[in-house]
C-alpha positions in Angstrom: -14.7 42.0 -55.1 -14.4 38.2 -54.5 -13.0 34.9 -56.0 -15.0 32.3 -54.0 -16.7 29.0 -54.6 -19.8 29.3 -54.1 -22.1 32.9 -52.9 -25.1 30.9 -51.8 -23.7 29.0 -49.1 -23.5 32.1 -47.2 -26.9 31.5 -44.7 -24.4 28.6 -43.4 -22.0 30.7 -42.7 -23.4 33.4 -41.3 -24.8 31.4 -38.8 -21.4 30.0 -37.7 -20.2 33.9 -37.6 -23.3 34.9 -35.4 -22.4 31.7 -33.1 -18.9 32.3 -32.5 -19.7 36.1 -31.9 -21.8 35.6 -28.7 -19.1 34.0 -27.4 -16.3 36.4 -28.3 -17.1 39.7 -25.8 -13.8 41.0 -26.6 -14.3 41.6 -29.8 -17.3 42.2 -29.4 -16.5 45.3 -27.6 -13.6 46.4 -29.9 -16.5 46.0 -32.5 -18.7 48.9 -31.0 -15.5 50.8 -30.0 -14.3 50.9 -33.6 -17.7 51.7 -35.1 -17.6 54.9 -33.1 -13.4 55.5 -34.0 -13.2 54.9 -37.1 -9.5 54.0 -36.4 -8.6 52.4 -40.0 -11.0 54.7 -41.4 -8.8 55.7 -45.2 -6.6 52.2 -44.5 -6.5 49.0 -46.2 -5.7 45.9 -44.3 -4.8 42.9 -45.8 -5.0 39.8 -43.9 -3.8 36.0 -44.7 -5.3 33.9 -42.7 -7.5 30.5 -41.8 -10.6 31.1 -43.2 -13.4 30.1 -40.3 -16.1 31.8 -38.1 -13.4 33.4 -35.6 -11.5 35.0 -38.3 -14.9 36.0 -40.5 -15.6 38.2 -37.2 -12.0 39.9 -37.0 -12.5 40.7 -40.5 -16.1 42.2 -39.8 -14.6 44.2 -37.0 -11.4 45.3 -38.6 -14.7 46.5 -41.2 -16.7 48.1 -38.7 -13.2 50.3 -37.4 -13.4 51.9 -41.3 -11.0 50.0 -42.8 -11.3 48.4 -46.9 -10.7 44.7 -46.3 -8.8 42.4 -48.4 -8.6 39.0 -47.2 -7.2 35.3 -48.0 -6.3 32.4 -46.6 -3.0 30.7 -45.3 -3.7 27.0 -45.7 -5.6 25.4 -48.7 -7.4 23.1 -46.2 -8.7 25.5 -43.6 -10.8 27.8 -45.4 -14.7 27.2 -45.0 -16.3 27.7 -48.1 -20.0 28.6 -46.4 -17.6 31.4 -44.1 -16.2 32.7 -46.7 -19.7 33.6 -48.7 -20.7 35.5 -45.9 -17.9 37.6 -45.9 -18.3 38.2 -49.3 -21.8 38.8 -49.2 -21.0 41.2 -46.1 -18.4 43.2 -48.3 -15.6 41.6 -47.3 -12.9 41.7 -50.2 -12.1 37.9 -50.4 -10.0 35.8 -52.6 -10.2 32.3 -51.1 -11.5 29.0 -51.9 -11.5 24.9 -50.0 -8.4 23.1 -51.4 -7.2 25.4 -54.0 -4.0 24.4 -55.5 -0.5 25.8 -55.2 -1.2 27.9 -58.0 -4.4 28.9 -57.2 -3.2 29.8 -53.6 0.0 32.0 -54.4 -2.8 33.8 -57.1 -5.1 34.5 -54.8 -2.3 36.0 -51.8 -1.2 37.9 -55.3 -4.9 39.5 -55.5 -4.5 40.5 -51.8 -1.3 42.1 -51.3 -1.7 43.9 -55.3 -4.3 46.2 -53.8 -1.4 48.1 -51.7 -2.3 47.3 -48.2 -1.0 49.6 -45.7 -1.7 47.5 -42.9 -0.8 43.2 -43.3 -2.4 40.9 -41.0 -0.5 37.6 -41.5 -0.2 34.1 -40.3 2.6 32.4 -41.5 4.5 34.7 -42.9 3.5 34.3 -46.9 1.7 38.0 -47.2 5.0 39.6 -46.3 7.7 37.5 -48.4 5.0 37.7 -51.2 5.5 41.8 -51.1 9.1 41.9 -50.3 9.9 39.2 -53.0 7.5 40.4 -55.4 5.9 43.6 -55.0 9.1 45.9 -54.1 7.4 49.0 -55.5 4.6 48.9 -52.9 6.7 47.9 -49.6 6.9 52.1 -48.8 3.0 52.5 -48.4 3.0 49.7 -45.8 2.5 51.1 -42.4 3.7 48.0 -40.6 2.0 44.9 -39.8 0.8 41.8 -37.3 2.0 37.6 -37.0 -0.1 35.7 -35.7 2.0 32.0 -35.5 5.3 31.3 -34.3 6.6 30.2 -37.8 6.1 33.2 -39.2 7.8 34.7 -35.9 10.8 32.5 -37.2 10.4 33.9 -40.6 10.3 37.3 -39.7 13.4 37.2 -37.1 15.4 35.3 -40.1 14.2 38.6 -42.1 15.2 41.1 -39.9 18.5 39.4 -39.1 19.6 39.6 -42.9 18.7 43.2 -43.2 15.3 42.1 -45.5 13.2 43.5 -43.4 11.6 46.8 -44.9 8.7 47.9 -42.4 7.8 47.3 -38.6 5.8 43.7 -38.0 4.6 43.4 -34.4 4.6 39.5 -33.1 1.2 39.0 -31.9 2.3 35.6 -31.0 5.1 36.6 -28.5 2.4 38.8 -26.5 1.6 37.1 -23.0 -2.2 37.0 -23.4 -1.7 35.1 -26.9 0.8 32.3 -26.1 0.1 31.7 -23.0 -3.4 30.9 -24.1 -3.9 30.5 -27.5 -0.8 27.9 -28.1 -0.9 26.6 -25.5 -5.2 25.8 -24.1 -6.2 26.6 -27.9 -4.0 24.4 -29.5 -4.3 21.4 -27.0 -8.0 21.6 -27.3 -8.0 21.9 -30.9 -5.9 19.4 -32.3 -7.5 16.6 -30.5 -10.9 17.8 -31.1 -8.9 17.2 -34.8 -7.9 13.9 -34.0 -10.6 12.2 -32.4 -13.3 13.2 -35.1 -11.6 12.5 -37.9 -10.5 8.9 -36.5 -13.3 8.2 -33.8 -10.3 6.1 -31.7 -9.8 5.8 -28.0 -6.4 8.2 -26.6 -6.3 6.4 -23.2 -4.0 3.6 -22.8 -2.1 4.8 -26.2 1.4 6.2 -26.8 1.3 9.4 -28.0 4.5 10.9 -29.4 4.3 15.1 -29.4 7.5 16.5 -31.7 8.3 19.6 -29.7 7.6 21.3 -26.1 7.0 24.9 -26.8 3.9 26.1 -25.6 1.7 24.5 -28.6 3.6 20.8 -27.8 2.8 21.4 -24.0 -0.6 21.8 -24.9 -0.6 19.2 -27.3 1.0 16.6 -24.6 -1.2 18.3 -21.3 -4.6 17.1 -23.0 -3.2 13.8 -24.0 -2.3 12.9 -20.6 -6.0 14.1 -19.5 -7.0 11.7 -22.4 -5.7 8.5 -20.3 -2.4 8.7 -22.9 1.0 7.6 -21.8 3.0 11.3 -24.0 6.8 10.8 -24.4 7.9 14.3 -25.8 10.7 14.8 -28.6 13.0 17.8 -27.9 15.7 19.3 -30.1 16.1 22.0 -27.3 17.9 20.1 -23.8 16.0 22.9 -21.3 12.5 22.1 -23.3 12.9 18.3 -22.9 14.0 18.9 -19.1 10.9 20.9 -18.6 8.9 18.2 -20.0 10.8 15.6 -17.8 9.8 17.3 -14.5 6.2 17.7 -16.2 6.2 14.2 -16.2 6.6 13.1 -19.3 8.9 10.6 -21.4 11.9 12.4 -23.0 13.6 10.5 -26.4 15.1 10.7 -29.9 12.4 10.6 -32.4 14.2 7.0 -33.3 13.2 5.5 -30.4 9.8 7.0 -30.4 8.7 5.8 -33.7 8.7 2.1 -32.8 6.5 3.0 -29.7 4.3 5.4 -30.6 0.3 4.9 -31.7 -0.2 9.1 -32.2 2.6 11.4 -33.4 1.6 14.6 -33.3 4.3 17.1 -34.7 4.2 21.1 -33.3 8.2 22.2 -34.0 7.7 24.8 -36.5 10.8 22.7 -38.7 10.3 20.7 -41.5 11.8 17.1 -41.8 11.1 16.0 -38.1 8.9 12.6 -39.1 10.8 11.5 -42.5 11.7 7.7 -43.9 14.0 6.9 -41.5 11.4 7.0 -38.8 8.1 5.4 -41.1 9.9 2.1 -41.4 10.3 1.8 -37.1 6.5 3.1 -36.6 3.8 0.2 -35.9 1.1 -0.9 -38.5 -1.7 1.4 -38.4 0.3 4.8 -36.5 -1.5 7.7 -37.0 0.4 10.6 -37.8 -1.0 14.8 -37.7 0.7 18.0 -37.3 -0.3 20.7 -35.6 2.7 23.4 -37.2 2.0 25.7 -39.5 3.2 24.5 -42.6 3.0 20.5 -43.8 6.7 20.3 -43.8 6.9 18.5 -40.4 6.0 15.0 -41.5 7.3 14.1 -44.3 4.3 13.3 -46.6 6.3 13.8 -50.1 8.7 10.9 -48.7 5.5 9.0 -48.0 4.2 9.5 -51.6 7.9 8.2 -53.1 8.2 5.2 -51.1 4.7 3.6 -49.9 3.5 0.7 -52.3 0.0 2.4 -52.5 -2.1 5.0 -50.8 -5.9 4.8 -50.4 -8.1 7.0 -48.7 -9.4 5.3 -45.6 -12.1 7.6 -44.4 -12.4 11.1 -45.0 -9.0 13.6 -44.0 -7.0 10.2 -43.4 -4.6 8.8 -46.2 -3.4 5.1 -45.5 -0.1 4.3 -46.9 0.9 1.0 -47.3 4.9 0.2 -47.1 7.3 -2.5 -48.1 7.2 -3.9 -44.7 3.3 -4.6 -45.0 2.4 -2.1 -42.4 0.1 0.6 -43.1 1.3 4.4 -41.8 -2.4 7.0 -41.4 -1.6 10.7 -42.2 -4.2 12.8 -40.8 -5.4 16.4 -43.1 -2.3 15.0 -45.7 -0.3 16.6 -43.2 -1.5 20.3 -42.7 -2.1 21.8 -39.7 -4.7 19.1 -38.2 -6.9 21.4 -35.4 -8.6 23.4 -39.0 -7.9 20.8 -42.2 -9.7 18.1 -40.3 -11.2 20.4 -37.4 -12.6 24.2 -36.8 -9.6 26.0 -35.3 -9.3 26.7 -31.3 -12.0 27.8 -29.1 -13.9 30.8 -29.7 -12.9 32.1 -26.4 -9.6 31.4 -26.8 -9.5 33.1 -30.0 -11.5 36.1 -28.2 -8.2 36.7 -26.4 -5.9 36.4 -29.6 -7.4 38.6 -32.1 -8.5 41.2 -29.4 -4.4 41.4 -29.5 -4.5 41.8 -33.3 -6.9 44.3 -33.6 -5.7 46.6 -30.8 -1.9 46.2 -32.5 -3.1 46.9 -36.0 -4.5 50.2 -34.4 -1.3 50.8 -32.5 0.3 51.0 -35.8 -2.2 52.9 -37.4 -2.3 55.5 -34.8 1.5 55.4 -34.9 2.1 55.9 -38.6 4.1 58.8 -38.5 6.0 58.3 -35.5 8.8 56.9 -37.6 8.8 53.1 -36.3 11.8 51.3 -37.4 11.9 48.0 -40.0 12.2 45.6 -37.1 10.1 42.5 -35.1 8.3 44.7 -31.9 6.6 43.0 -29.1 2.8 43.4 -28.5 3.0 46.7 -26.4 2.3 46.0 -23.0 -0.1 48.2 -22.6 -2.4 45.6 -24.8 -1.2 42.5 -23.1 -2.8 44.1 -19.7 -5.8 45.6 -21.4 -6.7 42.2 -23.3 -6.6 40.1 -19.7 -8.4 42.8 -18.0 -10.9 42.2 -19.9 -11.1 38.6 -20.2 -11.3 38.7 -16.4 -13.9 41.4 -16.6 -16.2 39.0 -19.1 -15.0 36.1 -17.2 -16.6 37.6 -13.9 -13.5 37.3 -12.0 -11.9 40.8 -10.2 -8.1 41.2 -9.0 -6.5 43.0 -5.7 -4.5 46.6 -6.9 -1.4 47.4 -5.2 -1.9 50.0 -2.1 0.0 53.3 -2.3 2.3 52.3 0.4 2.5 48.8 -1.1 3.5 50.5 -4.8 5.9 52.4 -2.8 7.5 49.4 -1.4 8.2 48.4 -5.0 9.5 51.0 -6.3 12.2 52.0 -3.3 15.5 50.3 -4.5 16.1 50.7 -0.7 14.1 47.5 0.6 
């Protein structure tokens, strides 16, 4: 069952599945482990997510553990057409195509979530608002499910906080061996592996303005700086923008920032954060990208209303032209910039993340009936530990164990 564009691009596709594989042992392993299981084995698993190679192979595991896949994506601009063929062709339920619009997207996260998914693997947060808001009658044969970004953490907190919360959702994104990694090394690589081939410009000896210092912003703002870049950092949060004053990086309003800065990369999870007050301050030719979930952050609808034209300058970059003669570049029309103009994070960074995600979908499969309450869990920790043992494992890399008389020592509240 698929709605795709196009079944014989799959050979492409495959071949990017079977690349990223060999270099993601984690999954790899969980792969063989859930083949022998069977731990979904009766479940359906929905998942909405950015269709590439790394999350073609989750889906193949997830498969391989017994469960009926329905998958779609979470951003119009990331899904790989050629990927998603070879899903399809591998049996992979899939309802996703390159660029759909608003319509078409919403229809096809409608074809997912209408086949009753016990189990919802999101990444933003749209799979579960689309069955709470929507599909009330089916929220009781939902086990629980998994988020994958820090938005749709937001989301999910706003939704328990309100009391609109109707089954258990585990945030993947809080779990050690995710954010540590992922955001922050994954998302640093990625959006200027974004950047640089969709504009083929130098980074040293620019400004480069990053819109928040969580732990995608410090990875957003560490590779700059290893790019020759002079970062100032924008902060809403006043421990954040200390933490990236000792890092040593420039701390200012977004005001002052957009009259200095050549690259503004936003990664705040907000919406509104680059708007019109700032486009008028920025220099001719700035290049603006976002690296947040949603294509809220800069304000590309403000950009539409008030630029005196718009042409496509080369491909994934939109110049707009203002009233003050200078031309403003928006990068992927302002979705997330590491997979619209880019292929996602590492595969071994990735590894790592949906190692997490498939060990906590099982964790809630094996904990169906243990009468879990409608509320935001963390990863268990039991996952975290496993995931970086073996990364290190894979990695090569061995750790010291506490002695008996040194676990002693830490457990005596009589030091």
């Amino acid at each position: 069952m698929y709605d795709i564009k196009d079944i014989t691009l799959s050979p492409e596709g495959h071949k990017k599945i079977n690349w990223v594989k060999d270099n993601m042992p984690l999954l790899r392993n969980l792969e063989e482990e859930f083949s022998k299981e069977k731990p979904f084995d009766g479940l359906r698993i929905a998942l909405s997510i950015h269709l590439e190679a790394k999350t073609a192979y989750l889906c193949k595991v997830l498969k391989a553990g017994g469960a009926e896949v329905y998958t779609t994506g979470s951003n119009p601009l990331s899904t790989q057409d050629d990927v998603v063929a070879a899903l399809a062709e591998d049996g992979i339920n899939i309802f996703a195509k390159y660029g759909v619009s608003a319509d078409e997207y919403n229809e096809h996260l409608r074809c997912v979530i209408s086949k009753a998914p016990h189990i919802i693997i999101d990444d933003g947060g749209d799979l579960v608002n689309l069955i709470h808001n929507e599909y009330p009658e089916l929220l009781d044969n939902v086990i629980g499910g998994c988020e994958e970004t820090t938005t749709g953490i937001i989301r999910l907190h706003s939704m328990e906080k309100a009391g609109a919360l109707r089954f258990p959702m585990i945030a993947v994104n809080d779990a050690m061996c995710k954010h540590l990694f992922d955001n922050r090394y994954g998302t640093g690589q990625s959006v200027w592996d974004g950047i640089n081939r969709t504009t083929n410009l130098i980074v040293a000896g620019k400004n480069v303005v990053v819109a928040g210092y969580g732990w995608c912003g410090k990875g957003v703002a560490m590779r700059a700086k290893g790019l020759g870049a002079e970062v100032i950092v924008t902060e809403i949060d006043p421990v954040k923008a200390l933490e990236a004053y000792m890092d040593g990086f420039k701390v200012m309003p977004m005001t002052d920032a957009a009259k200095i800065g050549d690259f503004f990369v936003t990664v705040t999870g907000c919406c509104e954060v680059i708007t019109e007050k700032h486009f008028y301050e920025m220099k001719d030719g700035a290049i603006l990208c976002n690296a947040g979930h949603f294509n809220v952050e800069v304000d590309v609808d403000c950009l539409e209303r008030i630029a005196v034209s718009k042409t496509e300058r080369r491909k994934n970059i939109d110049g707009y032209l203002l009233s003050n003669g200078r031309t403003l570049n928006v990068l992927a029309q302002g979705r997330l910039v590491n997979l619209a103009a880019g292929d996602g994070h590492p595969a071994e960074i990735m590894d790592m993340s949906f190692a997490i995600q498939a060990l906590s979908a099982r964790y809630l499969a094996e904990n169906r009936d243990a009468n879990l309450f409608a509320k935001v869990y963390p990863v268990p920790e039991e996952i975290d530990n496993r995931v970086a043992s073996m990364k290190l494992r894979y990695s090569g890399l061995s750790i010291d164990t506490l002695t008996e008389s040194q676990q002693k020592y830490i457990d005596s509240y009589n030091l």
